[in-house]
N, C-alpha and C positions, 0 to 999 in steps of 0.2 A: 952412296946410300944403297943397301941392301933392299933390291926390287924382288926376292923370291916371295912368291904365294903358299904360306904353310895353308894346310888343311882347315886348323880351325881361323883364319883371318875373315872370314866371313861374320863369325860369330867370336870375334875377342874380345868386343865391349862386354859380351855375357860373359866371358870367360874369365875376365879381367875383376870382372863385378862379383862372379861368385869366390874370387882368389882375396878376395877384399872384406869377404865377408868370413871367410876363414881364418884370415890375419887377424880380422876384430875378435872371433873367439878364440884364439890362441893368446891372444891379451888377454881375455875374460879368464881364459885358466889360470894364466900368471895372477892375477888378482886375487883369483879362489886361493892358490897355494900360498899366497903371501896373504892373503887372512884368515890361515889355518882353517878353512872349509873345510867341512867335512870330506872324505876318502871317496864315501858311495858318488859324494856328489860331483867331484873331479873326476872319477872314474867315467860318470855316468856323460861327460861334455867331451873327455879326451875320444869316447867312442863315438858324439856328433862328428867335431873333428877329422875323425879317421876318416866316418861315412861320405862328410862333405868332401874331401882328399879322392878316394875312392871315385866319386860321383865326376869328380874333374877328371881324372888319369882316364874313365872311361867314356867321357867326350872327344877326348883327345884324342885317345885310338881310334874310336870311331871313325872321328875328321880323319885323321893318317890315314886309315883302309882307305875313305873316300875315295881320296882327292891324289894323295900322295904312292900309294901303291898302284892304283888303278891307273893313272898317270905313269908309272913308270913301267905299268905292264905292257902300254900300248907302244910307249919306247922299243919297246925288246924284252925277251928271255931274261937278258942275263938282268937287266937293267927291274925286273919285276919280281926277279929271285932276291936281287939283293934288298929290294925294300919288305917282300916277306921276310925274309931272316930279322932283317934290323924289327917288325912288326912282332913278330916269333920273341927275339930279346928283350924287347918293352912287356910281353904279354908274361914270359917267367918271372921276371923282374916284381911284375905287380900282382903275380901269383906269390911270389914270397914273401912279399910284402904285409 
């Protein structure tokens, strides 16, 4: 069994719970679209959606600076560069998003 301590493990029951609560309106839009709801009004849930998405990715970063870069900075150099890069590529990533 995988013993590593991600960033957010402190706080996965929240994390888990707000991933649950995403899923449930990602049903609720399947629903809208399959009873021809209105467009504004899809529109207007696929942008909750995004927000609540958005609201987790930048918990997660958070956690990862925490826990997981700072930890690896105390390792070493090279060992704290490579978790800013990987930190640096999550952070483009959900800028383009």
């Amino acid at each position: 069994m995988d013993e590593t301590v991600h960033g957010y493990t402190h706080r996965k029951d929240d994390v888990l719970k707000r991933l649950r609560r995403i899923e449930g309106q990602t049903r609720g839009l399947q629903r809208m679209v399959e009873e021809d709801q209105y467009c504004i009004d899809v529109l207007t849930q696929v942008a909750a959606v995004t927000k609540a998405l958005h609201a987790v990715s930048l918990g997660l970063l958070e956690d990862h600076l925490h826990h997981c870069v700072v930890d690896a900075a105390r390792a070493g150099e090279r060992e704290g560069q490579e978790k800013v890069d990987e930190a640096l590529g999550a952070i483009a990533r959900l800028v383009r998003s």
